[in-house]
C-alpha positions as CSV (number, residue, x, y, z in Angstrom):
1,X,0.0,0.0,0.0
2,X,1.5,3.9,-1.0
3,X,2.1,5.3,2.1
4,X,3.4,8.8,1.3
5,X,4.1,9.6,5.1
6,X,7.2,7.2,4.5
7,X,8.6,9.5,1.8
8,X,7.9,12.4,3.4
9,X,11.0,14.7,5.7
10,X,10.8,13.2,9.5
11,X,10.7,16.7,10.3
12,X,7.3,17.2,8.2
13,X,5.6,14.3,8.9
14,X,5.5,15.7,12.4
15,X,4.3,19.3,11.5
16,X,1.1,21.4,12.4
17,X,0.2,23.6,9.7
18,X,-0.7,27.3,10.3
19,X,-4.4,27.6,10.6
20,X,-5.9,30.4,9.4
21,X,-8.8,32.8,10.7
22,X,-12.1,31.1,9.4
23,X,-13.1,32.9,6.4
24,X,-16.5,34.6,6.2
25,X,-17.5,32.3,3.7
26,X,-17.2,29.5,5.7
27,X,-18.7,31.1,8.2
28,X,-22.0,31.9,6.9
29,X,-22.1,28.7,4.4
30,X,-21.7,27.0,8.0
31,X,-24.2,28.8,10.0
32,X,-26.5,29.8,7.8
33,X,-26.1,33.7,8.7
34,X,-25.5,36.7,6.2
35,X,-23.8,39.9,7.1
36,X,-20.8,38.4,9.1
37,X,-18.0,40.3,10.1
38,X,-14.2,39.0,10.3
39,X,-12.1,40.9,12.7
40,X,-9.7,37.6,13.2
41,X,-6.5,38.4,11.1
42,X,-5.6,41.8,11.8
43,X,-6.4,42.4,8.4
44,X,-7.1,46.7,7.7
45,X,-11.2,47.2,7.5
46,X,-10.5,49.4,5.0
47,X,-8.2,47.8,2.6
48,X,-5.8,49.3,0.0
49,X,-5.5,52.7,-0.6
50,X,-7.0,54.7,-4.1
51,X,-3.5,54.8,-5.7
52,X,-3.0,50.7,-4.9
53,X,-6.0,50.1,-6.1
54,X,-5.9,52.2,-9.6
55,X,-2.6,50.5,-9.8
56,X,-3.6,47.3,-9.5
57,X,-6.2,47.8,-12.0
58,X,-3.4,49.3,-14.6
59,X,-1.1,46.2,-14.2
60,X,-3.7,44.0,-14.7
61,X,-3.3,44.3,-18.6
62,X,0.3,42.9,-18.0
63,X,-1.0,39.3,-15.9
64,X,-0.1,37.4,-19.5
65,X,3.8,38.3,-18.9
66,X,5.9,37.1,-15.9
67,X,6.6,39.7,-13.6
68,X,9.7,41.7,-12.7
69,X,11.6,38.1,-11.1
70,X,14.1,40.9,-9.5
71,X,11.4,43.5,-8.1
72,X,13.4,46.6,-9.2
73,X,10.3,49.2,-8.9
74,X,9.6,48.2,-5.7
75,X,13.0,47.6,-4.8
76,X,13.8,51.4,-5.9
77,X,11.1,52.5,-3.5
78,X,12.0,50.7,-0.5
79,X,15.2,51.4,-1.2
80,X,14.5,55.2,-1.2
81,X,12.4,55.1,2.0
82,X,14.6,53.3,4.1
83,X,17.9,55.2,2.7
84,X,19.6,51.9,1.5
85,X,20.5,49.8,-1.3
86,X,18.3,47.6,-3.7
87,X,20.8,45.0,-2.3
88,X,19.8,45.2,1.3
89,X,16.3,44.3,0.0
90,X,14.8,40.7,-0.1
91,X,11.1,40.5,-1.6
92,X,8.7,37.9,-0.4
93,X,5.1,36.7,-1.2
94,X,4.4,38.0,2.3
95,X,6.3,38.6,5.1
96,X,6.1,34.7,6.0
97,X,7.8,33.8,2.8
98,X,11.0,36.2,3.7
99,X,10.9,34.1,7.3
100,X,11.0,30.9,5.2
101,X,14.1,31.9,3.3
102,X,15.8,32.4,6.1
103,X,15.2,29.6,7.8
104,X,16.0,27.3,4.6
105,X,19.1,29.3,4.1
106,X,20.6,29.4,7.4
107,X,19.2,26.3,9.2
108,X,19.9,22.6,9.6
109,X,19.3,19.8,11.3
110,X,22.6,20.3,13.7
111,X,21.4,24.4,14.9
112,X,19.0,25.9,16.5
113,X,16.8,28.6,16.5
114,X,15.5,30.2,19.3
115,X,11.9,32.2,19.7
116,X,9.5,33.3,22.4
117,X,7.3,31.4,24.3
118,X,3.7,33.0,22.3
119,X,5.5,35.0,19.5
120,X,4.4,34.5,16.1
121,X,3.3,30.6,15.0
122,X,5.2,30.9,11.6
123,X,8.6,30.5,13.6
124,X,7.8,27.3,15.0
125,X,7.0,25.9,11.9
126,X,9.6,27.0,9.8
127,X,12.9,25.8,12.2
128,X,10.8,22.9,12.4
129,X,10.5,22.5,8.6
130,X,14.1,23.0,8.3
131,X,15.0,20.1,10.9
132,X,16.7,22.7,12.8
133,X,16.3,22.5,17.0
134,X,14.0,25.2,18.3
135,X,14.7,26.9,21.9
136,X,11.7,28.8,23.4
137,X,12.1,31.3,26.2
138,X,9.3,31.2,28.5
139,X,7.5,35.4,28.3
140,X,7.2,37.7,30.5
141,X,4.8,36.5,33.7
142,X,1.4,37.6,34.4
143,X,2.6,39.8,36.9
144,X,5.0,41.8,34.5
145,X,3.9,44.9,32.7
146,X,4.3,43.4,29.5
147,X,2.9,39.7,30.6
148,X,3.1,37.4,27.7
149,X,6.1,39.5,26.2
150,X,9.4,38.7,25.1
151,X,11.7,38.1,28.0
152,X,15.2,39.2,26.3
153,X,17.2,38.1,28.8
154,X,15.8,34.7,28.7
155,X,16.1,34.7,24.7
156,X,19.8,35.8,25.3
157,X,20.5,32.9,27.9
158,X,19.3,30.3,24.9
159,X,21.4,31.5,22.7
160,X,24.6,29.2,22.2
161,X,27.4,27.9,19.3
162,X,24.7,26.7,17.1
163,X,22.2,29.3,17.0
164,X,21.7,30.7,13.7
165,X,18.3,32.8,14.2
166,X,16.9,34.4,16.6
167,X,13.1,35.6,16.2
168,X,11.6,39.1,18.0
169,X,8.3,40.5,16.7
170,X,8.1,44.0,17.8
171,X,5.1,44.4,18.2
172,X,4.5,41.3,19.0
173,X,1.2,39.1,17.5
174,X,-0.6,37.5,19.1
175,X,0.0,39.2,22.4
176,X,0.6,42.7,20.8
177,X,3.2,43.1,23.7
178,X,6.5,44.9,22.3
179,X,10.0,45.5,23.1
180,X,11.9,48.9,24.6
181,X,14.2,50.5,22.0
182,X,17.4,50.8,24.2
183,X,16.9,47.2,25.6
184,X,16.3,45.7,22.1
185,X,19.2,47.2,20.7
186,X,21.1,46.2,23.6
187,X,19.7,42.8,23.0
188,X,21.0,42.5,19.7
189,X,24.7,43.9,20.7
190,X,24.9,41.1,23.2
191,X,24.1,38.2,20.4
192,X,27.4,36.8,18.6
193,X,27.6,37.4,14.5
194,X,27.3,33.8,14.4
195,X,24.0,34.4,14.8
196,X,20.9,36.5,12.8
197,X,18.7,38.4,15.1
198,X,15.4,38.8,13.1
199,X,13.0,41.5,14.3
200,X,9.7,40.9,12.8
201,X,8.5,44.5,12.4
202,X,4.9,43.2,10.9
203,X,2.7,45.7,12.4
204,X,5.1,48.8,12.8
205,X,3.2,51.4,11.4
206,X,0.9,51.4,14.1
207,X,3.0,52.7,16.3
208,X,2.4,56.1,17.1
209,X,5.6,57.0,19.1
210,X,8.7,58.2,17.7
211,X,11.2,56.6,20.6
212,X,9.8,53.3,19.3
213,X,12.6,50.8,18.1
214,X,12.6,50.9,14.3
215,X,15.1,48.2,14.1
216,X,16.0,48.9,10.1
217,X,17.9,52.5,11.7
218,X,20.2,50.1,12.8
219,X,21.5,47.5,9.8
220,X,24.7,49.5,9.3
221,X,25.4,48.8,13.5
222,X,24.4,45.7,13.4
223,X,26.0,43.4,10.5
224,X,23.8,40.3,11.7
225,X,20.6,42.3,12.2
226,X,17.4,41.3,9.6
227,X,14.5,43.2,9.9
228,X,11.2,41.8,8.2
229,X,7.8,44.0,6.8
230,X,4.8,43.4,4.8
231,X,2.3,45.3,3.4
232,X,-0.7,43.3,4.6
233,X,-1.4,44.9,7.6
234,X,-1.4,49.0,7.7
235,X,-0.9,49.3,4.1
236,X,-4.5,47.1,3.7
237,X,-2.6,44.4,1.1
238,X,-3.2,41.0,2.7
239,X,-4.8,39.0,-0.1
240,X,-2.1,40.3,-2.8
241,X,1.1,38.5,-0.5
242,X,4.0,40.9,-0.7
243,X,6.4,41.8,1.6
244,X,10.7,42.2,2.6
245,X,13.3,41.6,4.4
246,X,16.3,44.1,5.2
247,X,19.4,43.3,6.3
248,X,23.3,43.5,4.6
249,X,23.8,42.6,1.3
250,X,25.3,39.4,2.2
251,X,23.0,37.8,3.7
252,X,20.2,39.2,1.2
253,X,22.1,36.8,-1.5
254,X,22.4,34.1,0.5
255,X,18.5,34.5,0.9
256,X,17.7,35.2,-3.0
257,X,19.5,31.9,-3.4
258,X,16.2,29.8,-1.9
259,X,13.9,32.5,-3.2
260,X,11.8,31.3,-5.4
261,X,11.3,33.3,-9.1
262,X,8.5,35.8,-9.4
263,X,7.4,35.2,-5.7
264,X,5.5,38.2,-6.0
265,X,3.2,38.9,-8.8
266,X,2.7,41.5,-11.0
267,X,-0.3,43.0,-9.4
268,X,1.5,42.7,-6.0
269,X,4.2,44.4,-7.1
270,X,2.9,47.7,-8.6
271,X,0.1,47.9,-6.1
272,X,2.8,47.8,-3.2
273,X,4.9,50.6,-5.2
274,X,1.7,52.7,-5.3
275,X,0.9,52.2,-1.6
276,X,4.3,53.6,-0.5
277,X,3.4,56.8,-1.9
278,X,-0.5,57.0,-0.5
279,X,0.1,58.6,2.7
280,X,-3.0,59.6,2.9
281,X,-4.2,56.4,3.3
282,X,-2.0,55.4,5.4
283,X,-2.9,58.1,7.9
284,X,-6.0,57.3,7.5
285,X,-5.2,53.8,8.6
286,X,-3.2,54.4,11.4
287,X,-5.7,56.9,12.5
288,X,-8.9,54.6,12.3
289,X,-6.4,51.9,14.2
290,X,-5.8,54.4,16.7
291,X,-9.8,55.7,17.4
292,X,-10.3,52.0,17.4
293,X,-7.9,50.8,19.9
294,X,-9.5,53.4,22.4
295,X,-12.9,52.2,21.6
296,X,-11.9,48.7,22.6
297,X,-10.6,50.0,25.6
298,X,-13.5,51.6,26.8
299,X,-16.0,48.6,25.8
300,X,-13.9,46.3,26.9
301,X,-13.4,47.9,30.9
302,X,-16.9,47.0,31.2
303,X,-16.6,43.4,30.7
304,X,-14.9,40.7,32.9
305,X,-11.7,40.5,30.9
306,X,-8.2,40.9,31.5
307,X,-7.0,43.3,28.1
308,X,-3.3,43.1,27.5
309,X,-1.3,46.1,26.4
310,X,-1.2,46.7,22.1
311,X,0.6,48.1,20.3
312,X,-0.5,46.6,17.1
313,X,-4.0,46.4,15.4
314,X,-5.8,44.0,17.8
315,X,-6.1,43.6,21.6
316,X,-5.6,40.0,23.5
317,X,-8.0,39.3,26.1
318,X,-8.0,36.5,28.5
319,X,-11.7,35.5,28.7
320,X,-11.3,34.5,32.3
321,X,-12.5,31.1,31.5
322,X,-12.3,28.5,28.3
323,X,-13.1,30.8,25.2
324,X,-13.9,28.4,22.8
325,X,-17.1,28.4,23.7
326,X,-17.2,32.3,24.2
327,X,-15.9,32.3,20.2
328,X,-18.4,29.9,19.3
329,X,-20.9,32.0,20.6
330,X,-19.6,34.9,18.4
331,X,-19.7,32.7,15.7
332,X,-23.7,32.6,15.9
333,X,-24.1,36.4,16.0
334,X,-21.8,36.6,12.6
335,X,-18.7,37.7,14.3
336,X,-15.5,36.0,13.5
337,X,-12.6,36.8,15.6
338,X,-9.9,34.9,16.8
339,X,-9.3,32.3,19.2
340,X,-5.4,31.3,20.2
341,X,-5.2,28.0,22.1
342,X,-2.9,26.8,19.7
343,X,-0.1,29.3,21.1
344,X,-1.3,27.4,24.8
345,X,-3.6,30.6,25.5
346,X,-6.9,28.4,25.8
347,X,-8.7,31.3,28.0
348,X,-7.6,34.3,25.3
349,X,-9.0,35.2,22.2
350,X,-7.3,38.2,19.8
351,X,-9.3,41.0,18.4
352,X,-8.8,42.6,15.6
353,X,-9.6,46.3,15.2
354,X,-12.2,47.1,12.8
355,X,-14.2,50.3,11.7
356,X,-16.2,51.6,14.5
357,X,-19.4,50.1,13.3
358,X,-17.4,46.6,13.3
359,X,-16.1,47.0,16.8
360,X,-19.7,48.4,18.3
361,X,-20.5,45.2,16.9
362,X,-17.9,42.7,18.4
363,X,-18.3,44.2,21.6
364,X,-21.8,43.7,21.7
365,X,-21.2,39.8,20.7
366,X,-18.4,39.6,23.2
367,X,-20.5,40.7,25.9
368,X,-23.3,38.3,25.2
369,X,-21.6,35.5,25.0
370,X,-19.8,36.1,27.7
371,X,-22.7,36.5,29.7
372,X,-24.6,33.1,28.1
């Protein structure tokens, strides 16, 4: 009998995939329910900008031809706003896929890799992937400030002769906990050049606070430093799959070696190009992220939840009892967010922020169901 589990990498066989938010697709086909809303995946309510999408309508004429395998446009842009070369640049299909590069370019089955106890569940899987050794660092206790966030100190002691990479998301999903500027770049002083330090950087442009650590300053300090970025989040691009890594030009071609060719479409490509220059929209963004983070706060001091500190586009409470059934129950009033036992938080569930109208809404759900 074919058995393809016998074929398969040891270190796949063995492997949980990512799950993703449920779709609201699923949801109503499910359920039976019309007019759900999805605040699960920190996706932006209000989606690409006017330039990205009058972009993305203009490349569309060009789908029959490959695209730009090298990325120069977009290249050239990042390249201008973060005041480096097109050879500091890596372009993935999403951030994830730069975080896969890495780890197939840097890892095997004799390193390690060390991580966060509850950073971000793409780690995990791709040190696993690459039969490399993982070393988690247990967060931040309850009692802490920043409870549930990255202990450095403990990610330091982890570190040995065969680490090769080293994962901090600042801000951190799912816990939206982040990291001090002086202490992270501290952090990443005190970690030998045998090793990368990747800061995940996903939800930046949030952050509202010009003291916070903007880890790509620092690539000429640091020669070992890679900082990662995508354009789903704040920049409203999550179904198109584009994002990059920045770090010295070294290590960029060791990690366009496993890249695979045209990673990023065409329609990807120029819409990303077009959101750099929409700061408008991006103000907008930020601005609607920032109304709705205080919303939360308000609706959610009313309830009997624990919220943690955020500096990203969503809040983690802990439900103060098993959420599943507190999300199923969310589920029935057409309100999809997200529950996170899979990172071992069985109580908490992650909310994304939405438009005001979406977060009146969630509240209201989360605040029945809690009570039923």
């Amino acid at each position: 009998m074919f058995d393809p589990n016998q074929l398969a990498s040891p270190y796949v066989r063995t492997l949980a995939p990512y799950v993703p938010g449920k779709p609201l697709e699923e949801l109503e086909r499910e359920y039976g329910i019309r007019d759900s809303i999805k605040l699960a995946s920190n996706e932006n309510p209000h989606g690409p900008g006017p330039l990205a999408r009058a972009a993305m309508t203009k490349a569309a004429g060009d789908i029959g031809l490959y695209p730009d395998g090298n990325g120069f446009a977009l290249k050239q842009a990042l390249a201008r706003k973060h005041g480096c070369s097109l050879e500091h640049i890596t372009l993935g299909n999403g951030s994830n896929d730069v975080l896969v590069m890495l780890a197939e370019a840097f890892l095997t089955d004799d390193s390690e890799a060390v991580y966060s106890q509850y950073a971000f569940a793409v780690y995990p899987i791709v040190v696993q992937a690459a039969g490399a050794k993982a070393r988690v660092a247990p967060a931040l206790r309850e009692s802490n400030a920043m409870a549930l966030g990255h202990d450095l100190d403990a990610l330091r002691a982890l570190v040995n002769e065969r680490t090769r990479l080293v994962f901090i998301a600042n801000p951190n999903n799912p816990t939206g906990t982040w990291v001090e500027a002086d202490a992270l770049r501290r952090f990443i002083a005190s970690v030998p050049t045998t090793a990368l330090v990747v800061v995940d950087e996903a939800y930046i442009e949030y952050v509202e606070d010009d003291s916070f650590a903007d880890a790509s300053r620092w690539l000429s300090e640091f020669p070992h430093l890679v900082v990662t970025r995508t354009f789903s989040k704040a920049y409203g691009l999550a179904g198109l799959r584009v994002g990059y890594a920045l770090s010295q030009p070294a290590v960029a071609s060791l990690m366009n070696r496993v890249r695979q060719a045209f990673n990023v479409n065409t329609i990807a490509l120029a819409a990303a190009c077009a959101a750099l220059e929409d700061h408008a929209h991006l103000t907008l963004s930020v601005a609607t992220n920032r109304d709705g983070m205080a919303q939360l706060e308000r609706g959610l001091a009313r309830l009997s939840v624990r919220r943690y500190p955020s500096r990203g586009n969503f809040v983690l409470i802990d439900c103060k009892r098993p959420a599943g059934p507190v999300y199923e129950a969310m589920l029935r009033q057409g309100v999809i967010v997200r529950p996170v036992g899979a990172y071992q938080l069985p109580d908490h569930l992650r909310l994304t922020i939405g438009t005001r109208e979406q977060n009146e809404r969630m509240l209201a759900a989360l605040e029945h169901a809690l009570r039923s």
